[in-house]
C-alpha positions as a LaTeX table, in Angstrom:
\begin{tabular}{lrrr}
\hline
Residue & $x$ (\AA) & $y$ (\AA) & $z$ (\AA) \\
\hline
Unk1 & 95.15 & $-61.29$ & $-57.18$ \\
Unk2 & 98.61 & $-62.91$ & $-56.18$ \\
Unk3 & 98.91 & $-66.84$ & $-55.55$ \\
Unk4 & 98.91 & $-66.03$ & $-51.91$ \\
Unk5 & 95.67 & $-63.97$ & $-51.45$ \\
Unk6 & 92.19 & $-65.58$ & $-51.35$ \\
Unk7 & 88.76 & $-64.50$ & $-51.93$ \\
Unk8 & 86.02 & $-65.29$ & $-50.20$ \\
Unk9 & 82.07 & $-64.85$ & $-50.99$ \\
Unk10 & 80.16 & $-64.37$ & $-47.81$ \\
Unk11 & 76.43 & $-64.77$ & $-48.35$ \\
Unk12 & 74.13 & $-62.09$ & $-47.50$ \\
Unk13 & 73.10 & $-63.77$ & $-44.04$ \\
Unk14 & 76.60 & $-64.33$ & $-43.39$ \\
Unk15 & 78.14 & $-61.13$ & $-44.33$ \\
Unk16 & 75.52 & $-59.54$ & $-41.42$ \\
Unk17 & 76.50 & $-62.47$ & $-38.59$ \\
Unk18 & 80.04 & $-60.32$ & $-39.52$ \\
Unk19 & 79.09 & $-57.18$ & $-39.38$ \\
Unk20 & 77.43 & $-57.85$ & $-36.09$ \\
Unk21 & 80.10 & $-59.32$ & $-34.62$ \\
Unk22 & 83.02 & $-56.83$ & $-35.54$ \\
Unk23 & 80.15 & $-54.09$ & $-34.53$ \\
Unk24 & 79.86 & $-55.90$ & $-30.92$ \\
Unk25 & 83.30 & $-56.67$ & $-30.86$ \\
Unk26 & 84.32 & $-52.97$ & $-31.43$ \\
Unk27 & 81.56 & $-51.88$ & $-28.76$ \\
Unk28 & 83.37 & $-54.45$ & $-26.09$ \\
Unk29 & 86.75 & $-52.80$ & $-26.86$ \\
Unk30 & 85.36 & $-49.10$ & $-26.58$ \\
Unk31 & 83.67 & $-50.36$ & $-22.90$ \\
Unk32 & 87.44 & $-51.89$ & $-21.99$ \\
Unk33 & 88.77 & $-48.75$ & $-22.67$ \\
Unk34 & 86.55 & $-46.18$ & $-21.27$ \\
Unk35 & 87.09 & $-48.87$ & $-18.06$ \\
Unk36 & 90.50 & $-48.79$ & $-18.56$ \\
Unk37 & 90.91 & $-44.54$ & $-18.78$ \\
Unk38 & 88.40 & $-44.40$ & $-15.49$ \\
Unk39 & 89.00 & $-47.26$ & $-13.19$ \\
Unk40 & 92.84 & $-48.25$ & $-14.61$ \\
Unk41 & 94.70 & $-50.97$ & $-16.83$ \\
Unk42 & 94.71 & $-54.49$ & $-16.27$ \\
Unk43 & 97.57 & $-54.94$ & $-14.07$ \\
Unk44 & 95.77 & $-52.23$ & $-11.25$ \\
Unk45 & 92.63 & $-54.04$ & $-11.51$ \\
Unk46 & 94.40 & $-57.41$ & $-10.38$ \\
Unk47 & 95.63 & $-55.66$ & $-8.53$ \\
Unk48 & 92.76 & $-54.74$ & $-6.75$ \\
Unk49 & 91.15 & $-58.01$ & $-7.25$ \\
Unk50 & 94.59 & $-60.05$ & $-6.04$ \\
Unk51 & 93.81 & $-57.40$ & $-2.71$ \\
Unk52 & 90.08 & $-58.60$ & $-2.03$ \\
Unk53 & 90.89 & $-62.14$ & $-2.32$ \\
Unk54 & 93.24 & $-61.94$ & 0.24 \\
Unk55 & 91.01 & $-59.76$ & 2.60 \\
Unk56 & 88.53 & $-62.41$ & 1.97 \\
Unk57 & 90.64 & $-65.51$ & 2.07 \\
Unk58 & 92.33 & $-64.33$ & 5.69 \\
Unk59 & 89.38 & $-63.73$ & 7.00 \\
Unk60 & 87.66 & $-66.59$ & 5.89 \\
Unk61 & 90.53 & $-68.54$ & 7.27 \\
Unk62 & 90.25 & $-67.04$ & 10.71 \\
Unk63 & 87.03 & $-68.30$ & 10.75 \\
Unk64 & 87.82 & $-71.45$ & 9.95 \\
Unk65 & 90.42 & $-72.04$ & 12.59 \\
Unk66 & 88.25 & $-70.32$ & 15.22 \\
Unk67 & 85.32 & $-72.60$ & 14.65 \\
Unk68 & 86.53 & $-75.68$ & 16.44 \\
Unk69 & 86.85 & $-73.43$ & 19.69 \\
Unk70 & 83.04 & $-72.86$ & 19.75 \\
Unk71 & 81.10 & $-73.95$ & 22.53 \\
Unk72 & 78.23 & $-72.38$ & 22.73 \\
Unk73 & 76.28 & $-69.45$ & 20.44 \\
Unk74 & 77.70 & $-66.58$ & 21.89 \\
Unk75 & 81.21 & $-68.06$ & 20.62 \\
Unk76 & 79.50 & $-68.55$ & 17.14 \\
Unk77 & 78.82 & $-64.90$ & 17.11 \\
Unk78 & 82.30 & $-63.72$ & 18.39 \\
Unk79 & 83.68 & $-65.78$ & 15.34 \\
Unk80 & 83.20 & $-63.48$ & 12.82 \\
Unk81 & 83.71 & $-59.92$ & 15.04 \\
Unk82 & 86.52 & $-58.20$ & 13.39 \\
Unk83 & 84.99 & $-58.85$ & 9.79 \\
Unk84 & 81.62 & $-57.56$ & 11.13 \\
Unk85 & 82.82 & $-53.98$ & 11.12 \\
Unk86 & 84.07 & $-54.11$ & 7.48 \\
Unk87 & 81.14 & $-56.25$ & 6.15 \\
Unk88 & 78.55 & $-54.33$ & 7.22 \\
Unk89 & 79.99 & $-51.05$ & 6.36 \\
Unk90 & 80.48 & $-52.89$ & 2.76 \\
Unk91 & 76.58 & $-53.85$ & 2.56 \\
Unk92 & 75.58 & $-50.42$ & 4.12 \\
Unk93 & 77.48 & $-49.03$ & 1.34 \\
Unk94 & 76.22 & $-51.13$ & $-1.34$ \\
Unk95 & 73.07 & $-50.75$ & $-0.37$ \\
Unk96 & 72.86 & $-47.02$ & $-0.25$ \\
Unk97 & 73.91 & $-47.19$ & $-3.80$ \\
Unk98 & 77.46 & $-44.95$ & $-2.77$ \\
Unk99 & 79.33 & $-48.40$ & $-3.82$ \\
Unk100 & 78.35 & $-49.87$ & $-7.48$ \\
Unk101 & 78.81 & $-53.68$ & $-8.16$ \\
Unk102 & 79.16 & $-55.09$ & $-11.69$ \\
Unk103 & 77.80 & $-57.79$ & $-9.58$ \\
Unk104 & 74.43 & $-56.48$ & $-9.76$ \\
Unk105 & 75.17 & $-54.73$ & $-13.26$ \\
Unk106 & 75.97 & $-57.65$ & $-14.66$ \\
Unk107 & 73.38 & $-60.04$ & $-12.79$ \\
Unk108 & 74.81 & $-63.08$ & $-10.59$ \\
Unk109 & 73.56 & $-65.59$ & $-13.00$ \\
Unk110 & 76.01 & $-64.18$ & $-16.18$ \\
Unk111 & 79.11 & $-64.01$ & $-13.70$ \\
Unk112 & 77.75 & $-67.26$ & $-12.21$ \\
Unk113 & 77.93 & $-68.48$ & $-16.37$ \\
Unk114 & 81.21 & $-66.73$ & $-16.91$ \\
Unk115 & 82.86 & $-68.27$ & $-14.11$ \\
Unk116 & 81.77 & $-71.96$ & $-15.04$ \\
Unk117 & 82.29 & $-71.44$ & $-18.44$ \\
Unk118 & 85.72 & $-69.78$ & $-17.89$ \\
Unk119 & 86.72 & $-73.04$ & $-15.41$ \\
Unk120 & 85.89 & $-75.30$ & $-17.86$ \\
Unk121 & 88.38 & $-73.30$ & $-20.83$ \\
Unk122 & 91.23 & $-73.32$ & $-18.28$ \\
Unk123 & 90.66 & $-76.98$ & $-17.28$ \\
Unk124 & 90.76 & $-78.58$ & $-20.37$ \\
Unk125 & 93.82 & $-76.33$ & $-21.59$ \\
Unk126 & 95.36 & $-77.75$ & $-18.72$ \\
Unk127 & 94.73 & $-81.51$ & $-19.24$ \\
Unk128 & 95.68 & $-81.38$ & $-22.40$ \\
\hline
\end{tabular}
């Protein structure tokens, strides 16, 4: 062994923690590409994702400007008109099981645990 390599002596215990983690490691990069070969690379789905943030954000901003011209319920329900047509075709979608969500493959409470967890990585990078 040369001055510059090291040994190390993993117990038994240890030596499994490592297996399983290179084996689920190896499993999460065979999933990324399989995603990657069907749905496309990184860059196409921010893409996609930059796209529905926008769809959302205009339209949530429409609403939020028209909202100080209600005056009754009727203008409450005009608000949100010309998202109506593409939400409910969304949730009719969803909910005839044409359109998938990793939403609901994943569960809301592990994205909900991502998110926070992923917020609180990128805020402390940035403050320090």
């Amino acid at each position: 062994m040369s001055d510059k390599e090291t040994s190390y002596v993993l117990s038994h215990d240890d030596a499994l923690a490592l297996a399983v983690s290179q084996k689920n490691y190896l499993s999460k990069l065979r999933l990324r590409a399989a995603i990657e070969d069907e749905a496309g690379d990184i860059r196409s789905l921010l893409g996609t994702t930059n796209d529905a943030m926008q769809m959302l954000f205009y339209h949530f901003s429409k609403v939020i400007l028209e909202l100080e011209k209600i005056n009754s319920i009727d203008d409450v329900k005009s608000v949100g008109e010309n998202f109506r047509v593409l939400a409910k075709d969304f949730i009719d979608s969803v909910e005839s099981d044409s359109t998938s969500l990793t939403l609901k493959t994943k569960g809301e409470k592990l994205i909900l645990n991502d998110i926070k967890s992923r917020s609180n990585i990128i805020s402390l990078a940035l403050a320090n």
